[in-house]
C-alpha positions in Angstrom: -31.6 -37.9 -31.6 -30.5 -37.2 -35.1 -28.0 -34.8 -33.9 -26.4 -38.1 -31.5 -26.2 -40.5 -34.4 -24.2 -37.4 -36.4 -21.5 -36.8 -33.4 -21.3 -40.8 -33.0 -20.6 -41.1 -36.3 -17.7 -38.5 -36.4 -16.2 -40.0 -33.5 -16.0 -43.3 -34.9 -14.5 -41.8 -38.1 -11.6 -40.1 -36.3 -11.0 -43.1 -34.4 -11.3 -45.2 -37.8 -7.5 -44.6 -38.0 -7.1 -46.4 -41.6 -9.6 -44.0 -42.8 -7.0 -41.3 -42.1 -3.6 -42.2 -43.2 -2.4 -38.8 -41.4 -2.9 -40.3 -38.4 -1.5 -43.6 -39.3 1.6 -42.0 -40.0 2.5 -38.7 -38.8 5.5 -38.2 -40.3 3.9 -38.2 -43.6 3.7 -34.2 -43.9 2.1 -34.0 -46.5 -0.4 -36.2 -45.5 -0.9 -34.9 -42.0 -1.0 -31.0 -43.0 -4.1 -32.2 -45.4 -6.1 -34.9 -44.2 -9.8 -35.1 -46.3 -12.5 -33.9 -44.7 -11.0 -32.3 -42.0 -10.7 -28.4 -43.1 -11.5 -26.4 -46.4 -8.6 -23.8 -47.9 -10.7 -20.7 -48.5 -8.7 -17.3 -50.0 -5.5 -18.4 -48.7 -6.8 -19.0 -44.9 -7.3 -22.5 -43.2 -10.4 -23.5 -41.5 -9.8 -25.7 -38.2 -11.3 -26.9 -34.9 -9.8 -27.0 -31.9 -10.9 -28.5 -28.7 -9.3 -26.5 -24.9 -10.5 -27.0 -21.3 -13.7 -24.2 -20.6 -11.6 -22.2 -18.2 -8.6 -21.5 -20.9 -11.4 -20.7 -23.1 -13.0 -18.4 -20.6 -9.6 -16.8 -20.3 -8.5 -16.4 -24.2 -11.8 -14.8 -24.7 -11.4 -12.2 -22.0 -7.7 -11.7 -22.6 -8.6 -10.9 -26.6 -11.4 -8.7 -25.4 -9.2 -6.7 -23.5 -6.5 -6.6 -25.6 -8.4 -5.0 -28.2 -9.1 -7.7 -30.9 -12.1 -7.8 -32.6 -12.1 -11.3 -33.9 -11.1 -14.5 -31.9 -9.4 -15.9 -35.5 -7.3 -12.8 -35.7 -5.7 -13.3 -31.9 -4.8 -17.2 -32.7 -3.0 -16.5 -35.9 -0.9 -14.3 -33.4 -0.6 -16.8 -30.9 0.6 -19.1 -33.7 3.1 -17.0 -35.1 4.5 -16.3 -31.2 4.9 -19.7 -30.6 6.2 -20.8 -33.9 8.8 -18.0 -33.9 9.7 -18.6 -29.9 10.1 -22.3 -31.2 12.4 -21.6 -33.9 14.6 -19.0 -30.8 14.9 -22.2 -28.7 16.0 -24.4 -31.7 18.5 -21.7 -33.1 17.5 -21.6 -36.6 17.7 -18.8 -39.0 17.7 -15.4 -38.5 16.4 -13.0 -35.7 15.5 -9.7 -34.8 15.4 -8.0 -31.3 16.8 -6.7 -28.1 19.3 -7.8 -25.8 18.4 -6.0 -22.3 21.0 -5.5 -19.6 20.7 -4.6 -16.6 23.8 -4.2 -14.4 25.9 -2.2 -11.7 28.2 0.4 -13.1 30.0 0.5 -10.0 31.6 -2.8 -10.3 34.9 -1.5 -12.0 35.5 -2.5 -15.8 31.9 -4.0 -16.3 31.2 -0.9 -18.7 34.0 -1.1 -20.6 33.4 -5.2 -21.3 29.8 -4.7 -21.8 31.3 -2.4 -24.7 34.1 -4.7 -25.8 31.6 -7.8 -26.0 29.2 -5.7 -28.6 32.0 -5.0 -31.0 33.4 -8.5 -30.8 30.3 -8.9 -32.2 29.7 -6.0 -34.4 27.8 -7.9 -37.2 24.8 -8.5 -35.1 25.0 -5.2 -33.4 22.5 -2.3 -34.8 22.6 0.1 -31.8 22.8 0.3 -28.3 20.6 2.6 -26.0 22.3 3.1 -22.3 19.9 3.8 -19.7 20.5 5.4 -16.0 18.5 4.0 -13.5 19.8 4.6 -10.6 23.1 6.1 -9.1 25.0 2.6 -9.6 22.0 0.8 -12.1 22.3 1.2 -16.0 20.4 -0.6 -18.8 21.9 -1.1 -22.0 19.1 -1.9 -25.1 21.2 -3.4 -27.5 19.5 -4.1 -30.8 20.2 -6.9 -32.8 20.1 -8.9 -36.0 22.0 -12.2 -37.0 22.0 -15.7 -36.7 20.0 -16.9 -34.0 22.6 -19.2 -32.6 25.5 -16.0 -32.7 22.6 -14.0 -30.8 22.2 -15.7 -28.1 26.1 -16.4 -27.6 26.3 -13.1 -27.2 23.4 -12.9 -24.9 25.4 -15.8 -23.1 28.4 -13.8 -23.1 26.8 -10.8 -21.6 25.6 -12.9 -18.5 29.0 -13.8 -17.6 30.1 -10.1 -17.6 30.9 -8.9 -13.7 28.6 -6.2 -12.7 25.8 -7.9 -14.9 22.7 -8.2 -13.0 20.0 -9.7 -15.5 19.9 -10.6 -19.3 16.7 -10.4 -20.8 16.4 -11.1 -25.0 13.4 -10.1 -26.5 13.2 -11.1 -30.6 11.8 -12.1 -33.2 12.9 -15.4 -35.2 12.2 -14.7 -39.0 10.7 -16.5 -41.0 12.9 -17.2 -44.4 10.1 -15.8 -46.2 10.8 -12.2 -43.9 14.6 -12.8 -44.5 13.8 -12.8 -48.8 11.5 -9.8 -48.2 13.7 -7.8 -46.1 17.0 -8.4 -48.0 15.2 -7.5 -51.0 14.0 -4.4 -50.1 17.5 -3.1 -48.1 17.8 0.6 -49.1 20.9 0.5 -47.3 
């Protein structure tokens, strides 16, 4: 009975939407990334609630178990950073770091030797290229890059428009400016 009265309680304090400016006004930041009451900062790490439907909860919790990780806190902070970094891809902010995969016919005459021309138009973003055979007319070119996101995928745009060219795939990383001070800090180089 207690134990009602408590969750009753809470409920009517999250709905109690002067109680919690945050909610009032979200774009308050500051506000909204701190609300009282709602999680404690303990060595650096954020305690938080989350509610999900049983089934997705089901799933994460078998997906994690498979995948190796021994804590369920451990496999969100992943998922956070994934979607935070995919988020910044899409937006085309800062810097990233990854692979452009290509996947095309050899056979089509000249498709090579743009695929080739295209990387050192864009030589800046270009670290290395690794050309795969995979059959007697598919190749796969790895192309590793680093840049701005937005130059990236132009030249993953580019790539796609190449005749011969059968699929684009990037796979990255968008960095964090905090990774971008780090890494130019510590360029050996």
């Amino acid at each position: 009975m207690r134990r009602k009265r408590l969750m009753r309680s809470m409920v009517r304090d999250v709905r109690d939407v002067g109680r919690y400016p945050a909610f009032a006004e979200p774009e308050n930041l500051e506000t909204f990334n701190n609300p009282k009451g709602f999680y404690n900062s303990v060595m650096g790490a954020v305690r938080f609630s989350v509610t999900v439907p049983e089934d997705l909860m089901k799933e994460f919790n078998e997906t994690i178990s498979r995948m190796g990780y021994r804590k369920r806190s451990k496999a969100v902070q992943d998922a956070i950073r994934t979607f935070l970094s995919e988020y910044r891809w899409v937006k085309g902010e800062g810097l990233c770091v990854g692979a452009i995969l290509v996947m095309f016919n050899h056979e089509i005459k000249g498709s090579e030797e743009e695929l080739t021309d295209l990387q050192h138009s864009y030589g800046r973003l270009v670290n290395s290229t690794l050309h795969i055979h995979l059959s007697h007319k598919d190749c796969l070119e790895i192309i590793a890059v680093r840049g701005e996101a937005d130059k990236v995928r132009r030249l993953s745009e580019k790539l796609r428009t190449v005749k011969g060219v059968e699929i684009v795939k990037f796979v990255g990383i968008s960095l964090t400016e905090e990774e971008v001070n780090l890494e130019s800090s510590s360029k050996t180089c």
